[in-house]
N, CA, C and O atoms as CSV, one atom per row, in Angstrom:
chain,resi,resn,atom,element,x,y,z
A,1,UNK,N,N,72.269,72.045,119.247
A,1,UNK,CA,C,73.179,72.991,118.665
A,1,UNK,C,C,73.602,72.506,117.286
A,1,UNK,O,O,73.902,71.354,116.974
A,2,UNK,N,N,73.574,73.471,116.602
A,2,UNK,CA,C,73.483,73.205,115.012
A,2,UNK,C,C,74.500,73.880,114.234
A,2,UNK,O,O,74.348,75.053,113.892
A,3,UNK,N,N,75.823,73.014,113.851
A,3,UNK,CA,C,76.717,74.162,113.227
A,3,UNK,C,C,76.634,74.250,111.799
A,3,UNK,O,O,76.335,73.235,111.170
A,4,UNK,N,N,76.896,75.500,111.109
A,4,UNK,CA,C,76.461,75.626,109.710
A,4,UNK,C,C,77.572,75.167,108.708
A,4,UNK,O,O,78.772,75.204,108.980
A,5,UNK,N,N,77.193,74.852,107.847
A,5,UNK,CA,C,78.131,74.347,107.029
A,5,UNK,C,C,78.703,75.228,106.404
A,5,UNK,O,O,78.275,75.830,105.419
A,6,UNK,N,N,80.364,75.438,107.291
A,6,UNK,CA,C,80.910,76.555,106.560
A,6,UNK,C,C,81.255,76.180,104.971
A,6,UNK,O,O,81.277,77.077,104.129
A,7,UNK,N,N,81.499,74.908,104.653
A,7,UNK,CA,C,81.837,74.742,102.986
A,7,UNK,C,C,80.856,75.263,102.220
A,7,UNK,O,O,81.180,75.803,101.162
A,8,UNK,N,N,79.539,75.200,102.590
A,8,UNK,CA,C,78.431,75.716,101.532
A,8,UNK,C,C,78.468,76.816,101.522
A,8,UNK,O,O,78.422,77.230,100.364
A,9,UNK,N,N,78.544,77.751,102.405
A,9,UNK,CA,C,78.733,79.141,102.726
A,9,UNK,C,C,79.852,79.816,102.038
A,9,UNK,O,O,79.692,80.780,101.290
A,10,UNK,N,N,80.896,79.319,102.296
A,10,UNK,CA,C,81.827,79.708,101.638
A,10,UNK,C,C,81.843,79.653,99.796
A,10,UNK,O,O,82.079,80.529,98.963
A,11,UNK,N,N,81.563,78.549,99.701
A,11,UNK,CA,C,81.256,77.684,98.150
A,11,UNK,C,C,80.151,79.402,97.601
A,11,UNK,O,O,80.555,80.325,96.892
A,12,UNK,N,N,78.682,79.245,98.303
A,12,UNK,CA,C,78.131,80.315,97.938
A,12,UNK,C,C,78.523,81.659,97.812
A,12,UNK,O,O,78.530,82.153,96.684
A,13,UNK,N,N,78.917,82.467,98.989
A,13,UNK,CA,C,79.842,83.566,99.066
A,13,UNK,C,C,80.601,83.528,97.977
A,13,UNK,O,O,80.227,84.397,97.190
A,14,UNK,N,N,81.586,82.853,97.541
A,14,UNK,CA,C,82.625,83.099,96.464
A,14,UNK,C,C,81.780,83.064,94.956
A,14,UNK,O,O,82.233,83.779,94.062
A,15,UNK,N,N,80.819,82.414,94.738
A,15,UNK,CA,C,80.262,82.992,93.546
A,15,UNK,C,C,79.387,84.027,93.507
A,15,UNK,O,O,79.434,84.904,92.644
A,16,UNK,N,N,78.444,83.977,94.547
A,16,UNK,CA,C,78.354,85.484,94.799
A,16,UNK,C,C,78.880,86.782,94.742
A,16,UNK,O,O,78.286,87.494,93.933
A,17,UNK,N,N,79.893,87.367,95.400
A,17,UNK,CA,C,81.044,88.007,95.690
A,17,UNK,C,C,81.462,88.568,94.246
A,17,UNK,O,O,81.627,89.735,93.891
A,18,UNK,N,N,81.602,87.143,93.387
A,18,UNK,CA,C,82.226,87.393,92.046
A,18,UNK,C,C,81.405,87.360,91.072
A,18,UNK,O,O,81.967,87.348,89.977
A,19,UNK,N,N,80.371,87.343,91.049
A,19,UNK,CA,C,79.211,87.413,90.740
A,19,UNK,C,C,79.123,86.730,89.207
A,19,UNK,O,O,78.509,87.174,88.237
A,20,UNK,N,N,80.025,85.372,89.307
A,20,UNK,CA,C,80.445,84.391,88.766
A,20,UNK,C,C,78.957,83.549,87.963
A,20,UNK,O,O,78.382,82.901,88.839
A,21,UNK,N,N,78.377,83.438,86.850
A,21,UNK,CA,C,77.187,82.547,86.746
A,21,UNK,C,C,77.502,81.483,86.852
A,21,UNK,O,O,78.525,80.926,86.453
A,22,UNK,N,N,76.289,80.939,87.634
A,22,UNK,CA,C,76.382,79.749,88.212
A,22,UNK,C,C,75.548,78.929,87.422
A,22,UNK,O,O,74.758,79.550,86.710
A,23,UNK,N,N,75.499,77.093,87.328
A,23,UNK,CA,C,74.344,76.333,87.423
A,23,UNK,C,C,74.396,75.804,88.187
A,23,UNK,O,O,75.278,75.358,88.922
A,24,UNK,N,N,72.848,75.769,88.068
A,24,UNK,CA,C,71.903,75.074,89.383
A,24,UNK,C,C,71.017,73.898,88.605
A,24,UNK,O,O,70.231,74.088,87.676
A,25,UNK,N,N,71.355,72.628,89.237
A,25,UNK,CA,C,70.324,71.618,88.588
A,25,UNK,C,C,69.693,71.129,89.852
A,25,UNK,O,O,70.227,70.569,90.810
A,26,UNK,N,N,68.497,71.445,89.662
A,26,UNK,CA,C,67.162,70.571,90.303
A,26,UNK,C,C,66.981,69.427,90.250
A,26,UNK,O,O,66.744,68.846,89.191
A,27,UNK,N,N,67.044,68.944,91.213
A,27,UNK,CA,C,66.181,67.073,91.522
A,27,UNK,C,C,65.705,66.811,90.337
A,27,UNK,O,O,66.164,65.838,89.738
A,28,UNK,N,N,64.508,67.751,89.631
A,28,UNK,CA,C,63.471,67.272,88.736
A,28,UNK,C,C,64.484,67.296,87.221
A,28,UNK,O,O,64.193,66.836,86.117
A,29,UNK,N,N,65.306,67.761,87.509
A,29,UNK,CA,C,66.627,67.918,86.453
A,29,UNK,C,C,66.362,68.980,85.466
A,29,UNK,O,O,66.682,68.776,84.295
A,30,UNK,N,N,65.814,70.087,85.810
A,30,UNK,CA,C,65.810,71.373,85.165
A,30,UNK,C,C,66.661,72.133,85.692
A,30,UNK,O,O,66.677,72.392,86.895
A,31,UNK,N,N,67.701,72.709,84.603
A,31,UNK,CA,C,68.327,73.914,84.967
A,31,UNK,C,C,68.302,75.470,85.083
A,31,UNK,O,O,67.390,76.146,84.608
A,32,UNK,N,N,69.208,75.905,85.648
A,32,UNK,CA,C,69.306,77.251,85.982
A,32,UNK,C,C,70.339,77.692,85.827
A,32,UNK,O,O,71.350,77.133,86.251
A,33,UNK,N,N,70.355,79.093,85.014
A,33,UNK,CA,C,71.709,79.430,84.478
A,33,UNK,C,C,71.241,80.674,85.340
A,33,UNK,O,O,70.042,80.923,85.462
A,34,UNK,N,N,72.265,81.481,85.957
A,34,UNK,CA,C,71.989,82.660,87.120
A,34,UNK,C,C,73.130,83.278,87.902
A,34,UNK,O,O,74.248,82.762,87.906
A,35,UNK,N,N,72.878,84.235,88.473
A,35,UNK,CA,C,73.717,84.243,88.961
A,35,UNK,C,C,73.435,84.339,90.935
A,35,UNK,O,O,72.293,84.360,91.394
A,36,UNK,N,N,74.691,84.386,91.832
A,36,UNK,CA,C,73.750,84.236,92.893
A,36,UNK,C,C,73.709,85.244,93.855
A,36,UNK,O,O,74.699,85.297,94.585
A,37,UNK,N,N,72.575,86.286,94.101
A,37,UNK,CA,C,72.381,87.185,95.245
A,37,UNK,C,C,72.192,87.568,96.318
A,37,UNK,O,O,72.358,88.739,96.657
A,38,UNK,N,N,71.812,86.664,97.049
A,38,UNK,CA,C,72.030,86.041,98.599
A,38,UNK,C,C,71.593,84.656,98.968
A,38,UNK,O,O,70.938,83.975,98.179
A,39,UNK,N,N,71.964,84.205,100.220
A,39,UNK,CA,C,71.898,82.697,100.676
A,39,UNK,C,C,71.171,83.137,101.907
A,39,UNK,O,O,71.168,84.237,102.460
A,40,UNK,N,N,70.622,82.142,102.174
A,40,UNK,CA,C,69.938,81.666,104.292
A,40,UNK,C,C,70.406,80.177,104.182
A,40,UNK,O,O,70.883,79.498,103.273
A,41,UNK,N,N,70.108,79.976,105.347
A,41,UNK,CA,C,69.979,78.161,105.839
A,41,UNK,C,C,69.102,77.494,104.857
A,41,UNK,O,O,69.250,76.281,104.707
A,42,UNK,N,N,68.127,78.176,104.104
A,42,UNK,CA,C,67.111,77.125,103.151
A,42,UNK,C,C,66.681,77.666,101.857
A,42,UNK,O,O,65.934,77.117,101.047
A,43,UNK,N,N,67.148,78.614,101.781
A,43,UNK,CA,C,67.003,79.625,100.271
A,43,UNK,C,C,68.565,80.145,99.737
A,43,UNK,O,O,69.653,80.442,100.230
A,44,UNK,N,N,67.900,80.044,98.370
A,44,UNK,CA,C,69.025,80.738,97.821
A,44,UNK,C,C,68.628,81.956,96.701
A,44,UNK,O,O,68.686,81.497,95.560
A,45,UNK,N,N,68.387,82.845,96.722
A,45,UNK,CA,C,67.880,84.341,96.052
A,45,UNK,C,C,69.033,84.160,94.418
A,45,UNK,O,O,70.263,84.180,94.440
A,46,UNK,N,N,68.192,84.002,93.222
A,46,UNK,CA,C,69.136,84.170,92.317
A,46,UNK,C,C,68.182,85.103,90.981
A,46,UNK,O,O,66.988,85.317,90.766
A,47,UNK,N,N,69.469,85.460,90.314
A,47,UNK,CA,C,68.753,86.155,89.244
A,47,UNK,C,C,69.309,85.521,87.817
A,47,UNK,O,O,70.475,85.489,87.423
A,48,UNK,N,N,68.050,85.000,87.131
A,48,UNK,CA,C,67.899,84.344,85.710
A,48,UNK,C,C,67.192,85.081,85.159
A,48,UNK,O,O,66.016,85.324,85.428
A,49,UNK,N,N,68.119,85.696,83.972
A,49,UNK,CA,C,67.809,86.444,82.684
A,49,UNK,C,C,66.778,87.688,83.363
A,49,UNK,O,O,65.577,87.732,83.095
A,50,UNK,N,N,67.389,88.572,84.183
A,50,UNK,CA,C,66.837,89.734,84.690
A,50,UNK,C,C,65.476,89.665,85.621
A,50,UNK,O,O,64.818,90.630,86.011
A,51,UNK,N,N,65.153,87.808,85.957
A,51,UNK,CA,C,64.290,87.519,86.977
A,51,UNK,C,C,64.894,87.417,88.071
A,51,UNK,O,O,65.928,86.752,87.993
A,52,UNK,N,N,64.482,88.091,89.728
A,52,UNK,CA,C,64.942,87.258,90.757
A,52,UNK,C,C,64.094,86.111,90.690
A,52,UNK,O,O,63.043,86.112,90.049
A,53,UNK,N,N,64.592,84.974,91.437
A,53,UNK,CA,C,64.097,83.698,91.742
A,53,UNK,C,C,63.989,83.316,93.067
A,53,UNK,O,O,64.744,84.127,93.604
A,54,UNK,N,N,63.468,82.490,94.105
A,54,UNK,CA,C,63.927,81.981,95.168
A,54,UNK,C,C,63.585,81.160,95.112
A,54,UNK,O,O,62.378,80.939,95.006
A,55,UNK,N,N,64.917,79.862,95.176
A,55,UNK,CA,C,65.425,78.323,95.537
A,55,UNK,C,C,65.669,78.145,96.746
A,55,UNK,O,O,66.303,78.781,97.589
A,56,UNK,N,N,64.817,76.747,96.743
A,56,UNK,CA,C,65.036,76.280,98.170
A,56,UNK,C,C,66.519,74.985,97.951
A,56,UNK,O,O,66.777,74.137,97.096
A,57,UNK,N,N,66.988,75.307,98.842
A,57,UNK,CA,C,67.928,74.440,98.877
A,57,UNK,C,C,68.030,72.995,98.464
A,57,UNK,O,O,68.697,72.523,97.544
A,58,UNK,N,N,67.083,72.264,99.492
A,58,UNK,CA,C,66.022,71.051,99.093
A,58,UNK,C,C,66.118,70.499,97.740
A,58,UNK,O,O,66.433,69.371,97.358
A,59,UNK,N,N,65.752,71.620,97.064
A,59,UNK,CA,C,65.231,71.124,95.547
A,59,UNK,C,C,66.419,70.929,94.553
A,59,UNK,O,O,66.296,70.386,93.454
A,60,UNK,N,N,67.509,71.398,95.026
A,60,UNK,CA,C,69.142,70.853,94.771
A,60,UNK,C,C,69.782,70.058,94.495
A,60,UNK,O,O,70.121,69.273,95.381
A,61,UNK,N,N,70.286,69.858,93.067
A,61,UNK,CA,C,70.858,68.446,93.067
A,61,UNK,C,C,72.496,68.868,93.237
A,61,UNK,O,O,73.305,68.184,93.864
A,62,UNK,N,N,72.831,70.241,92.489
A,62,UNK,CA,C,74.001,70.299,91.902
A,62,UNK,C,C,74.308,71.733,91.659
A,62,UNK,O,O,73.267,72.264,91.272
A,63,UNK,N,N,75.073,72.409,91.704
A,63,UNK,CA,C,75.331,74.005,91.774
A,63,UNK,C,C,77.055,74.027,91.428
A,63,UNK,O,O,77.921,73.794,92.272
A,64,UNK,N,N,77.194,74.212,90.632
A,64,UNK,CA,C,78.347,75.378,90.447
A,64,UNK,C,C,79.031,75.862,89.515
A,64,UNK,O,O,79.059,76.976,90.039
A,65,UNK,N,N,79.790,76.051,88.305
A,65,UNK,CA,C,80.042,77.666,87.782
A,65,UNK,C,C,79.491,77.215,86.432
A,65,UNK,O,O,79.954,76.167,85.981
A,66,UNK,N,N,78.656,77.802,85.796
A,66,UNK,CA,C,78.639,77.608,84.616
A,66,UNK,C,C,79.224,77.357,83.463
A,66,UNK,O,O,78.872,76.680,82.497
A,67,UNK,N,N,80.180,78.001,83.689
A,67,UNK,CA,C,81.081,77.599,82.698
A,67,UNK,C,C,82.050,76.460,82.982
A,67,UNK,O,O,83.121,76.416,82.376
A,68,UNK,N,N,81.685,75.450,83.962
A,68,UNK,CA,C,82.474,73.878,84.066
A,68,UNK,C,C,81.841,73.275,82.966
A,68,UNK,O,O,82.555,72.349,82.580
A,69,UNK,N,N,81.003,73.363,82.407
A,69,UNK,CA,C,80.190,72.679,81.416
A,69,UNK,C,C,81.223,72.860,79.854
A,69,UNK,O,O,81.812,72.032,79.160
A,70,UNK,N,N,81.122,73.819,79.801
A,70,UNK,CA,C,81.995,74.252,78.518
A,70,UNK,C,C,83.337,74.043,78.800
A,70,UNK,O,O,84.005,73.932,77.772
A,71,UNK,N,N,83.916,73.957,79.751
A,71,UNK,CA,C,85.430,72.918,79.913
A,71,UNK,C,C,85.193,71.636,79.869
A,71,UNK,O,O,86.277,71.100,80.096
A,72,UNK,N,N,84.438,70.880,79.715
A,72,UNK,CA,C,84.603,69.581,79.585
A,72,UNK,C,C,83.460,68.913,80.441
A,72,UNK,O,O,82.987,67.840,80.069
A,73,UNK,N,N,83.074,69.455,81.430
A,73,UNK,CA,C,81.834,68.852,82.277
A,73,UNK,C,C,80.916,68.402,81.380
A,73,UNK,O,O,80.553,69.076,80.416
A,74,UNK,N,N,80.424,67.066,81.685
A,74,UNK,CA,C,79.301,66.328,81.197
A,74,UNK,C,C,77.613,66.716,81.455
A,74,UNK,O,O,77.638,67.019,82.648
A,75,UNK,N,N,76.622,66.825,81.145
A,75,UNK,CA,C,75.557,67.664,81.517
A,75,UNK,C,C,74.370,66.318,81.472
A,75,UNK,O,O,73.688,66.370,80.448
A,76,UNK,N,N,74.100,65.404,82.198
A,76,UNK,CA,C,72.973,64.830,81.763
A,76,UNK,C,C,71.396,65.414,82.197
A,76,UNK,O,O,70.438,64.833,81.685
A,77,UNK,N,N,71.233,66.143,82.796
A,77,UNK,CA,C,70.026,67.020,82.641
A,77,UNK,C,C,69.750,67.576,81.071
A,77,UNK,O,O,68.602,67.455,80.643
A,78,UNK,N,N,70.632,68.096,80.328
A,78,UNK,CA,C,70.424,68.302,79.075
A,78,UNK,C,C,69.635,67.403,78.173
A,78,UNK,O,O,68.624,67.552,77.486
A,79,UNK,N,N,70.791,66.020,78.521
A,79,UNK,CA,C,70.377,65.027,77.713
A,79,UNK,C,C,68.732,64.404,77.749
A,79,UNK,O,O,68.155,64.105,76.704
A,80,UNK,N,N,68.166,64.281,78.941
A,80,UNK,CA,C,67.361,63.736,79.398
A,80,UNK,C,C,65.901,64.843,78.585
A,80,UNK,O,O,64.750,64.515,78.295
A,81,UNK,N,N,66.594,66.125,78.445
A,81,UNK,CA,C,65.852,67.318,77.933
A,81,UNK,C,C,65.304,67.256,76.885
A,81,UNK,O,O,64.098,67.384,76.676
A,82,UNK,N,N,66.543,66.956,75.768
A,82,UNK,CA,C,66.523,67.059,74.662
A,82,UNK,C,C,66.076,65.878,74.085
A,82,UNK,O,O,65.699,65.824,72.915
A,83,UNK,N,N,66.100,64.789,74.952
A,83,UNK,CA,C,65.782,62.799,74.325
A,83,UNK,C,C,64.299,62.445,74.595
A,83,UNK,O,O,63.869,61.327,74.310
């Protein structure tokens, strides 16, 4: 028996809902600016720049509002981008 993680659910739902853009940084440290259109247990359905996408969870380093970055959040995926 397997209970779901209501924090992720919830976490997802609320930017969803508000249809809030999100980032998403990948393991491989590429980002995703998007917003998010539905969740499962191992996907996450998003739309970047008028593409849907589907993310697997897995491939996840880091998710949430885009605009934490421009308050002060530090971005080293960028850095690693641009160096």
């Amino acid at each position: 028996m397997t209970a779901k993680p209501e924090v992720q659910d919830s976490y997802l739902n609320e930017l969803r809902v508000s249809k809030r853009p999100a980032r998403i940084v990948l393991l491989d440290g590429k980002e995703l600016r998007c917003t998010i259109q539905a969740f499962d247990t191992f996907t996450i359905r998003v739309t970047c720049k008028d593409t849907d996408v589907l993310v697997f969870k897995s491939a996840i380093a880091v998710i949430g509002p885009a605009e934490a970055e421009q308050q002060g959040a530090s971005s080293t995926s960028r850095t690693r981008s641009e160096g």
